[in-house]
C-alpha positions as CSV (number, residue, x, y, z in Angstrom):
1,X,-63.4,-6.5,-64.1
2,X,-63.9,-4.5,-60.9
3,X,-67.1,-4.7,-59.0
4,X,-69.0,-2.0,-57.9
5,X,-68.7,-1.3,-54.6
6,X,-71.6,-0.9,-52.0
7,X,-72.7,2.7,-50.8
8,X,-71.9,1.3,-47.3
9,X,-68.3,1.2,-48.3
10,X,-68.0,4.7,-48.4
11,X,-67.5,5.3,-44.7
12,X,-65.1,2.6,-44.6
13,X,-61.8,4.7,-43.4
14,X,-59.2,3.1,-41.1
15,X,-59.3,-0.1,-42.6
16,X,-60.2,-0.5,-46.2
17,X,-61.3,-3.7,-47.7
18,X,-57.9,-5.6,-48.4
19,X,-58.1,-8.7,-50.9
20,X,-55.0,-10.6,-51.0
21,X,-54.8,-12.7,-54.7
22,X,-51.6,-14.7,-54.6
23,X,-48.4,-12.4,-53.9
24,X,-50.8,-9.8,-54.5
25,X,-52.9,-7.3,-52.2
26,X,-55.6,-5.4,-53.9
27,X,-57.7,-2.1,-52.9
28,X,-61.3,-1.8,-54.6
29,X,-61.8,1.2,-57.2
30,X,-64.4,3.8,-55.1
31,X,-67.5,4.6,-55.8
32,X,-68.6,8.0,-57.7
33,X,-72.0,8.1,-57.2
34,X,-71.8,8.6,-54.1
35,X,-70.0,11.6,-51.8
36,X,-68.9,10.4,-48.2
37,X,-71.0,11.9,-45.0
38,X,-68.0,12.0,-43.4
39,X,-64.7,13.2,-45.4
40,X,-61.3,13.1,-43.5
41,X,-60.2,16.2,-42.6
42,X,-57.3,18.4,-44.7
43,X,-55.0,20.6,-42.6
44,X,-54.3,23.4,-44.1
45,X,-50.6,23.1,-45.4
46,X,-47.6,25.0,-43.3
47,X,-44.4,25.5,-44.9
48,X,-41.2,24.5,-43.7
49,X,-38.1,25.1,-45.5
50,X,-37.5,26.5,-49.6
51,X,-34.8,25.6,-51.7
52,X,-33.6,26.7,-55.4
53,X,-32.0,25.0,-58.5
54,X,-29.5,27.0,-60.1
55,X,-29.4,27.4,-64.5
56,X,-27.3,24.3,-63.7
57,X,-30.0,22.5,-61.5
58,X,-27.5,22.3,-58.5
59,X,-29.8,22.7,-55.2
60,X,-29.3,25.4,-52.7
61,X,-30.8,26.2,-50.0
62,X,-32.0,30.1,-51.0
63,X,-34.3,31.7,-52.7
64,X,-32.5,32.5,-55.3
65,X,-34.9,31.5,-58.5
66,X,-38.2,32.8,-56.6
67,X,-40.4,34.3,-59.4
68,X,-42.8,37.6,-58.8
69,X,-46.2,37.8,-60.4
70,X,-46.9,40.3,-63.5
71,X,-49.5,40.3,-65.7
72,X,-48.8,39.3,-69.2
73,X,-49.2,41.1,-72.2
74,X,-52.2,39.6,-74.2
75,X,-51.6,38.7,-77.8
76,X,-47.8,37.3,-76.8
77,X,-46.3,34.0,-78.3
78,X,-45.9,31.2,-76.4
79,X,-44.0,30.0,-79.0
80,X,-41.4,32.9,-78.7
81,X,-38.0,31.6,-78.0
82,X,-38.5,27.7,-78.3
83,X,-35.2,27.3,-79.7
84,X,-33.3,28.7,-76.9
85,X,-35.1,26.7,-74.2
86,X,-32.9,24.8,-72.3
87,X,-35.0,21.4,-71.3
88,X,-33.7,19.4,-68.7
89,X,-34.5,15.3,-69.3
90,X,-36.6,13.4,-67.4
91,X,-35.3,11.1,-64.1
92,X,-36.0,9.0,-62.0
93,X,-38.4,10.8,-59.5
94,X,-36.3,10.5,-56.4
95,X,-36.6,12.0,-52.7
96,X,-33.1,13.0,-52.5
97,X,-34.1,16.6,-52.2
98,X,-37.3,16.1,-50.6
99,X,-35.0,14.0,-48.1
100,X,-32.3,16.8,-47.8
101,X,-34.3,19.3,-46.9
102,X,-36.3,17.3,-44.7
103,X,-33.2,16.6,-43.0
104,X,-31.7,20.7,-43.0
105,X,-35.3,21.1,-41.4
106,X,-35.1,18.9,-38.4
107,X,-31.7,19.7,-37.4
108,X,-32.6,23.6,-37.6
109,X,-35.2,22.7,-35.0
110,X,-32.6,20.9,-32.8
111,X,-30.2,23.5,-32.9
112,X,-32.7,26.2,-31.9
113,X,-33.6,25.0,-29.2
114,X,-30.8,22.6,-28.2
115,X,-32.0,22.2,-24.6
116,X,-35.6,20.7,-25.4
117,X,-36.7,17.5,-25.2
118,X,-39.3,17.6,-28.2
119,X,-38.6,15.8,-30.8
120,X,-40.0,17.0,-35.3
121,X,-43.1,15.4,-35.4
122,X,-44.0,12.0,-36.5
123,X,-44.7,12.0,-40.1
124,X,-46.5,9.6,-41.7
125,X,-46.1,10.2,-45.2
126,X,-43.2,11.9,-47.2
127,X,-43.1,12.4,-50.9
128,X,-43.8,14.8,-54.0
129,X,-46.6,16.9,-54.7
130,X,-46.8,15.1,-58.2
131,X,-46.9,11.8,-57.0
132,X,-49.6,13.0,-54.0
133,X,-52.1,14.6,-57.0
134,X,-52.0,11.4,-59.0
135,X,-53.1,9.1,-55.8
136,X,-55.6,11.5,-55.5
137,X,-57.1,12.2,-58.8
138,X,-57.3,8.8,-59.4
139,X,-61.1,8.0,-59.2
140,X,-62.0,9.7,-62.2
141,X,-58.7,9.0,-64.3
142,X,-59.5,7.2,-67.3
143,X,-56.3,6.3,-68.9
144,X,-53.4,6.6,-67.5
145,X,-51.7,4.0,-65.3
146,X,-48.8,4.8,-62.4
147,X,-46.5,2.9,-60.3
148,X,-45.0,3.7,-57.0
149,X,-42.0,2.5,-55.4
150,X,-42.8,2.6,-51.5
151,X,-40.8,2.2,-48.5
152,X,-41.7,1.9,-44.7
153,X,-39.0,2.6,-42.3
154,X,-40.4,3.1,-39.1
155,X,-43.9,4.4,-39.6
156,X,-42.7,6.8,-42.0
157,X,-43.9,5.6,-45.7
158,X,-41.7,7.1,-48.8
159,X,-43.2,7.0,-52.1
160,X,-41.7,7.7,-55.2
161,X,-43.1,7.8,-58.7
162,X,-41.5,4.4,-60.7
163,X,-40.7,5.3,-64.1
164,X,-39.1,2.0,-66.3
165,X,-36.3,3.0,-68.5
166,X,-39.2,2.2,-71.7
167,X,-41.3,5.4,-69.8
168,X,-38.6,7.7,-69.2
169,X,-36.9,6.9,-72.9
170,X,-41.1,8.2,-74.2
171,X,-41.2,11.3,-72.0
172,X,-38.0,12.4,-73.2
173,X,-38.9,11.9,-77.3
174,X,-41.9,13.7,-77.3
175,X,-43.3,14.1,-81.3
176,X,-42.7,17.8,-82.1
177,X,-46.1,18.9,-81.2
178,X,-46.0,17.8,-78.1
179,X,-43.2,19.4,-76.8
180,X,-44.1,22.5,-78.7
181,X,-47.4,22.5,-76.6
182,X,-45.2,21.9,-73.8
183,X,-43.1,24.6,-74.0
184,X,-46.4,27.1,-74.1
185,X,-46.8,26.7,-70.3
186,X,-43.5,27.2,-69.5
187,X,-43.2,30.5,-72.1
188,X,-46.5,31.8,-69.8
189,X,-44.3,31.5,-67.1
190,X,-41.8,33.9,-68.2
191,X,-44.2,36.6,-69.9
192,X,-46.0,36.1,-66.2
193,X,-42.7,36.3,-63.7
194,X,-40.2,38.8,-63.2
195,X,-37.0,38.5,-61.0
196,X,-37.7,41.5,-58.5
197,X,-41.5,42.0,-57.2
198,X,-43.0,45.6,-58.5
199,X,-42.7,45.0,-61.7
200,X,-40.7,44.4,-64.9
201,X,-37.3,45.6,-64.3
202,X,-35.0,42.8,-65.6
203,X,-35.9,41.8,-69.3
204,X,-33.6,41.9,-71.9
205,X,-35.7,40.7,-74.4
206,X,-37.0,43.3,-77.2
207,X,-40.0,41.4,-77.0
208,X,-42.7,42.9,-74.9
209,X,-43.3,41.2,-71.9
210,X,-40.7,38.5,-72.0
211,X,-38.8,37.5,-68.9
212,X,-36.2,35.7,-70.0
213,X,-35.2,32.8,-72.1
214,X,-36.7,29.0,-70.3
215,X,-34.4,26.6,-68.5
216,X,-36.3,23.9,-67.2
217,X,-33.2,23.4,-64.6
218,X,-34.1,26.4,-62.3
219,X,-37.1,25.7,-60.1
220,X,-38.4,27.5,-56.7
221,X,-39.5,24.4,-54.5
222,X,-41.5,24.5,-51.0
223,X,-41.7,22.1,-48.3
224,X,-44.7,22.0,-46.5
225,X,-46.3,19.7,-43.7
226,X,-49.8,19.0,-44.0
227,X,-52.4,16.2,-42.3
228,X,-55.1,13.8,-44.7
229,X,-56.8,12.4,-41.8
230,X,-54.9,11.4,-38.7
231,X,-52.1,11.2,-40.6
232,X,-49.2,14.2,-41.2
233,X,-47.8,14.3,-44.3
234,X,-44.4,15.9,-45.6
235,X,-44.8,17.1,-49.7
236,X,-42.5,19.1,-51.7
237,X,-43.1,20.6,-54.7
238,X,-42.2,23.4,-56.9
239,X,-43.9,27.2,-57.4
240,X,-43.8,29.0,-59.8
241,X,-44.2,32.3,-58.2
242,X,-45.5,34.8,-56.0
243,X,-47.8,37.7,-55.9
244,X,-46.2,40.8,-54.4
245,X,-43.8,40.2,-51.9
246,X,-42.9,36.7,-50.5
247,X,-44.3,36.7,-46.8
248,X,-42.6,33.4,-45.9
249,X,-45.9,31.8,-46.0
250,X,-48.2,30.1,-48.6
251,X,-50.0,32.6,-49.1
252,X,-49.1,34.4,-51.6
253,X,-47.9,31.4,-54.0
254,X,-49.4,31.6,-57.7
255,X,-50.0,28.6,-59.9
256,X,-49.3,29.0,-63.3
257,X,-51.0,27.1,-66.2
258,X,-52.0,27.6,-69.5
259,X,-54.9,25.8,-71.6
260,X,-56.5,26.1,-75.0
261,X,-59.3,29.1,-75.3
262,X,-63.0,27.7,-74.7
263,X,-64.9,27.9,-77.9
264,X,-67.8,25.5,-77.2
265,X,-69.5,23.4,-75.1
266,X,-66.7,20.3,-75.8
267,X,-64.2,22.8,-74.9
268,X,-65.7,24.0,-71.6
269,X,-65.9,20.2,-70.9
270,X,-62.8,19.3,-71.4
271,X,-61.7,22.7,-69.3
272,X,-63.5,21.2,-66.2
273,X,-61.5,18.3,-66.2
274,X,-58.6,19.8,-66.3
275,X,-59.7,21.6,-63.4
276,X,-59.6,18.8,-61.0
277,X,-55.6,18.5,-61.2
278,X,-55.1,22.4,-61.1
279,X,-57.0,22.2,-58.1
280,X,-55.5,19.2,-56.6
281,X,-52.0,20.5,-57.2
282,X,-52.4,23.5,-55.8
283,X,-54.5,22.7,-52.9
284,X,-51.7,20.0,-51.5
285,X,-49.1,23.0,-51.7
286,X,-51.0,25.4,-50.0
287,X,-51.6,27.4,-53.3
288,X,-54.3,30.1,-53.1
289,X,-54.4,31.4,-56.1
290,X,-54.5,30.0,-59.9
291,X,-54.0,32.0,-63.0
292,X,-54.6,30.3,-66.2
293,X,-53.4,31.4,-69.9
294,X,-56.1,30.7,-73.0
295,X,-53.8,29.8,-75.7
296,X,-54.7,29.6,-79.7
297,X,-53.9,26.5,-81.1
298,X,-51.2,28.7,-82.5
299,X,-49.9,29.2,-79.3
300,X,-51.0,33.4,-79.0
301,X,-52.2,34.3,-75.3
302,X,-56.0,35.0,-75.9
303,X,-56.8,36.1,-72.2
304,X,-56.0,35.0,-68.6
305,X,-58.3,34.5,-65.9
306,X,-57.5,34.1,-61.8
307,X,-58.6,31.4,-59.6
308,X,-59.3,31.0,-56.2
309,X,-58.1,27.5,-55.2
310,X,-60.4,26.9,-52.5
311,X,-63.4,28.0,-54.6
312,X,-62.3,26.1,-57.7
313,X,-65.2,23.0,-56.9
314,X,-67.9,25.4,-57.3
315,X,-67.2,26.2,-60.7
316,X,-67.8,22.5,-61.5
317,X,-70.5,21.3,-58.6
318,X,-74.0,19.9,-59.7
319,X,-73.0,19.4,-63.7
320,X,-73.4,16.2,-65.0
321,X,-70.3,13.8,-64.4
322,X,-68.6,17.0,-62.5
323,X,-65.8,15.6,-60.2
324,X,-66.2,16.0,-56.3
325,X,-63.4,16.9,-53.9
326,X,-64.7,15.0,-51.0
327,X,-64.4,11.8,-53.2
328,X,-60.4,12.2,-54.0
329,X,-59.9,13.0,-50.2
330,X,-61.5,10.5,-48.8
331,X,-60.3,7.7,-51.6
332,X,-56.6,9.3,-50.7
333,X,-57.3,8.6,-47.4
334,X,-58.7,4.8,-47.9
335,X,-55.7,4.4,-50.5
336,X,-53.3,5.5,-47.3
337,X,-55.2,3.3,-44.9
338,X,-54.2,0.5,-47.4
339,X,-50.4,0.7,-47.3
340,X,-50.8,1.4,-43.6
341,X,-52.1,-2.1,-43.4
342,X,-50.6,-3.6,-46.2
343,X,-46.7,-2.6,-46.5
344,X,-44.7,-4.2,-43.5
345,X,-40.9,-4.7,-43.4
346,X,-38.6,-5.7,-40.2
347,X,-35.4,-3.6,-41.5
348,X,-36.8,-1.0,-43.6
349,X,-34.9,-2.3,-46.5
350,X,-38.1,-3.9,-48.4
351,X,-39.5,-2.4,-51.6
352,X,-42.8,-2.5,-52.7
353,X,-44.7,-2.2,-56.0
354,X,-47.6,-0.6,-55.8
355,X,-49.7,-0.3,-59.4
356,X,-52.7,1.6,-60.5
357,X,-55.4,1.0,-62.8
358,X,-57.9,3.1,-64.1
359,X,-61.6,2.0,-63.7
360,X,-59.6,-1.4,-61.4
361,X,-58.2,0.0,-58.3
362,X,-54.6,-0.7,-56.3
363,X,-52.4,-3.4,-56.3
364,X,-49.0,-3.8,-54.4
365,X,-46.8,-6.6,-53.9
366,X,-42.9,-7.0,-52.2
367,X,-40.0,-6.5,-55.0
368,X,-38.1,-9.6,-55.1
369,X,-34.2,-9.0,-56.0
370,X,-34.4,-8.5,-59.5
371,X,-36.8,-5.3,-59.0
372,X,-35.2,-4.1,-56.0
373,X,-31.5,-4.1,-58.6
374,X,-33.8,-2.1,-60.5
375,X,-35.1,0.5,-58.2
376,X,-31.3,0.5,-56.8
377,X,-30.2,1.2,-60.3
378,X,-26.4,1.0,-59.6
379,X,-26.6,4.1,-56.9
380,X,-25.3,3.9,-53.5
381,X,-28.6,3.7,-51.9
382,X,-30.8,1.0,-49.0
383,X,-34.0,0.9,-51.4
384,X,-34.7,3.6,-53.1
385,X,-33.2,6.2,-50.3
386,X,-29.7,7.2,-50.6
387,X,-27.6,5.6,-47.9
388,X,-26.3,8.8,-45.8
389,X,-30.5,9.6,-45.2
390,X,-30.9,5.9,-44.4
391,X,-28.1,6.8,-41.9
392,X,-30.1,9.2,-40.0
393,X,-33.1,7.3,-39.8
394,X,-32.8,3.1,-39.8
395,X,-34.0,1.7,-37.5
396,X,-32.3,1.2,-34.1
397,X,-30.2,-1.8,-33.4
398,X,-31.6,-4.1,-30.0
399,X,-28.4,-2.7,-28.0
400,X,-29.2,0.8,-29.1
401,X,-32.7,0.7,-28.5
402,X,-32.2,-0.9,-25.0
403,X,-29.5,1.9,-24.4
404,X,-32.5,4.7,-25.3
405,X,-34.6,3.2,-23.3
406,X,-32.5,3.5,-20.2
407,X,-31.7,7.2,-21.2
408,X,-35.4,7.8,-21.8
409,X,-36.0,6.3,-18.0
410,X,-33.8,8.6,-16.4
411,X,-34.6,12.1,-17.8
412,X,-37.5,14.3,-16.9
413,X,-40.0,14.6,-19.8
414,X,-41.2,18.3,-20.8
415,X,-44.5,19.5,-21.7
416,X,-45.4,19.6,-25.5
417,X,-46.8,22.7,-26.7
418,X,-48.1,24.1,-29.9
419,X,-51.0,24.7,-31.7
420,X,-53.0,23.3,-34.9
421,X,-53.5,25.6,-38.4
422,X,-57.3,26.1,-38.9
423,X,-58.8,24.0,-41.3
424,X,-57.8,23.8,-45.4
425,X,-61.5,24.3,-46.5
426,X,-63.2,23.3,-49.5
């Protein structure tokens, strides 16, 4: 049973209170009662590279399944076409594309300027968007439990999303009603996107509205680099379209979601929850705007409504049991602080399990050789990174090391420049 903590713990940032139980190192559930006086600060995300999948979910680096914004037609069924949608299964979340592009990034940056001495800058964190909203959701998630995988190489932390073979075998066998319900968000998406911005110009579908049939496979994905605190922070994630034309920033990025129509106080409830993640996911990627679908249980569109991202918390502030922004950022931050202190390695090769319980708090422990067979899984991978980005980034052997050290001695050091994206409010 956890303890309450104290209202002095609150302000307790760069180091966390750490309890080490056996093999075991623990970080307390926050408090809710509470907001912080002092929040870390959120930089507003930049983005750095896009990438598509293709109908066939091979990754290029194009934009080639970026969506434009239309407005659906009200009255449409969201259950229209369910038995042409192509699903791909659920995985294993890996990095590999995270890590690819990470990769295509840094070297674009060498080769335009090859003469400069700067170096991509020291990231702290790396990992999906997903895995970034549950860490900081989690004070007021009630049920569900998640496990990372995490990795230190360097200073740079990786954490991916560990799903047991059990998991993945119940997220692919959904009862019927589930995945019906789950195919009404991504029908929204294609009464809401068209392939060309101005319009609809490429249906084929006698059905008013429709943009085309769904295949989970194709995804529009964004790379951005953001700072939580002092630290920077690397997050991919997928969008599902834009409004107008695509600007090359984040700016014109629209969240799509869909949710059942309010029809009483309960309902209005549970909407406000749900709030919290729409808010969170979208305010990691850099995601001004939300526009959400009411659904009839029978799946017709009912009306839509738009979003602000950034003014989302005021729609829930001062009701009773509302959640508070300030709380997930600064628990994120606390929950960061942790591994920071926590995960050490000497060669990068260590995995550890970190575990979240609702209402409890954070545990983590080293995988011994069984789990890290697991987390392997077969593949040709150091951990849970494949072996040619391990390659690029393991750490230095003592002769090559002494070797850059020598080099570093000898040549003339340039001036760093640049400046810093204002603040991502709240």
């Amino acid at each position: 049973m956890a303890q309450k903590r104290k209202a002095d713990d609150a302000e307790l940032v760069d180091r966390p209170p750490i309890r080490k139980r056996s093999s075991y190192f623990t970080l307390q559930y926050p408090s809710l009662s509470q907001a912080p006086s002092k929040p870390p600060p959120f930089q507003q995300p930049t983005p750095l590279v896009t990438f598509s999948y293709t109908p066939d979910h091979v990754l290029e680096f194009n934009d080639s399944a970026l969506r434009y914004f239309v407005d659906p037609p009200l009255g449409a069924d969201l259950g229209y076409g369910y038995d042409k949608w192509i699903r791909r299964p659920d995985e294993r979340g890996r990095l590999d594309a995270l890590l690819m592009a990470w990769s295509r990034f840094k070297k674009s940056l060498s080769e335009g300027h090859p003469s400069s001495q700067s170096k991509p800058p020291d990231i702290g964190v790396m990992s999906w968007r997903g895995i970034m909203t549950k860490m900081l959701i989690a004070p007021y998630e009630e049920r569900d439990a998640w496990e990372l995988n995490v990795m230190r190489v360097g200073e740079t932390f990786y954490l991916e999303e560990h799903l047991t073979d059990a998991k993945l075998q119940e997220k692919n066998t959904m009862e019927p009603r589930h995945r019906l319900q789950s195919y009404y968000g991504y029908a929204f998406e294609s009464y809401c996107t068209t392939s060309a911005p101005g319009g609809r110009g490429d249906t084929v579908s006698k059905v008013r509205g429709w943009g085309g049939d769904v295949n989970t496979n194709v995804q529009w994905c964004s790379i951005v680099k953001t700072k939580l605190g002092d630290r920077r922070i690397v997050i991919g994630g997928e969008v599902d379209c834009v409004r107008g034309r695509h600007s090359g920033s984040t700016d014109d990025f629209v969240e799509l979601k869909t949710s059942l129509a309010i029809r009483g106080l309960s309902d209005e409830k549970k909407f406000e929850k749900k709030l919290l993640k729409f808010y969170m996911q979208s305010f990691l990627l850099g995601v001004p705007e939300i526009v959400v679908g009411f659904r009839k249980p029978s799946g017709q569109l009912t009306t839509t409504q738009s979003f602000q991202t950034v003014q989302i918390p005021r729609h829930v502030r001062g009701k009773p049991g509302a959640w508070d922004p300030l709380i997930c950022l600064h628990w994120g931050d606390r929950f960061l602080s942790f591994l920071f202190n926590t995960v050490q390695t000497k060669t990068g090769k260590d995995v550890w399990r970190v575990t979240f319980t609702p209402k409890v708090g954070i545990a983590a422990t080293v995988l011994d050789g069984a789990g890290m067979e697991e987390v392997v899984g077969g593949e040709d991978r150091i951990g849970f990174l494949p072996r040619w980005y391990w390659d690029e980034v393991a750490p230095p052997t003592r002769e090559e090391a002494e070797l850059e050290s020598l080099r570093h001695d000898e040549t003339p050091q340039g001036h760093a420049s640049g400046g810093v994206p204002s603040g991502w409010c709240i």
